[in-house]
Structure formats: C-alpha cells, structure tokens
N, C-alpha and C positions, 0 to 999 in steps of 0.2 A: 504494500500500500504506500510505501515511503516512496519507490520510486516513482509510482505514479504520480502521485503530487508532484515530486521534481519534476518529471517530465513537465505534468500539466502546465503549472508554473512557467519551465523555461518557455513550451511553447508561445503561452499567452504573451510573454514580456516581447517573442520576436515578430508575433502578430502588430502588437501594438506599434512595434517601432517600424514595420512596413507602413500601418496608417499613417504616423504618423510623419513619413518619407512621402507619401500620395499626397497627405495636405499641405507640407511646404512644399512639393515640386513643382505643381501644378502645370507640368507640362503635357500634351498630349502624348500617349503610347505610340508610338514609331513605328512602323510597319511595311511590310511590300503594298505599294500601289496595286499590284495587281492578281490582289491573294482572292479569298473568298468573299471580303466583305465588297460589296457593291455599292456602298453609301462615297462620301465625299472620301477624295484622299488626302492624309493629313502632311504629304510631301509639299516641299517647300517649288522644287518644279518636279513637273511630274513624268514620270519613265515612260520607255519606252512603248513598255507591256500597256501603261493603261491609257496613252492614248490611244494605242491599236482599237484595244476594249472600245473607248468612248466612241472612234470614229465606225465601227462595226455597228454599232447601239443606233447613234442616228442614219447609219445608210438601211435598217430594216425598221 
C-alpha cells in the first residue's frame, strides 16, 4: 500500500506540473500540415502536402 501512495503521489505532482507547462506556454501544439486533422493549419507557411490537399479540395 506504501508504494502505491508513492507512486500515486509522484504521478499527481508530474501531472500537475505538465498543466501547469500548458498554462504558461500557451502556445499552439505543432504538427504536420498535412496529417489527419482537416481543420486550419497551425504552420506558420504552409507545406507542401497541404497545399496539394487544399488545391484538390477546391478543384472537386
């Protein structure tokens, strides 16, 4: 039961300090342009792959 707690414990303490890594960064998750998600891409210019995507998107 001891080391459960510990465990428990250390995990909570490495949970927290991820949140609280999310609330100061507040930068967007980085990612490929031209993965699975179809929404906006959060690239600064954008690849290759997804203007191929975008230009396929409006010629059908």
């Amino acid at each position: 039961m001891e080391m459960f707690l510990v465990t428990f414990v250390v995990m909570l303490v490495v949970v927290a300090l991820m949140a609280i890594g999310v609330m100061f960064g507040r930068r967007a998750i980085k990612g490929s342009c031209g993965g699975l998600n179809t929404g906006n891409c959060v690239c600064v210019k954008k690849c290759d792959k997804r203007l191929k995507m975008e230009a396929e998107a409006e010629a059908s």
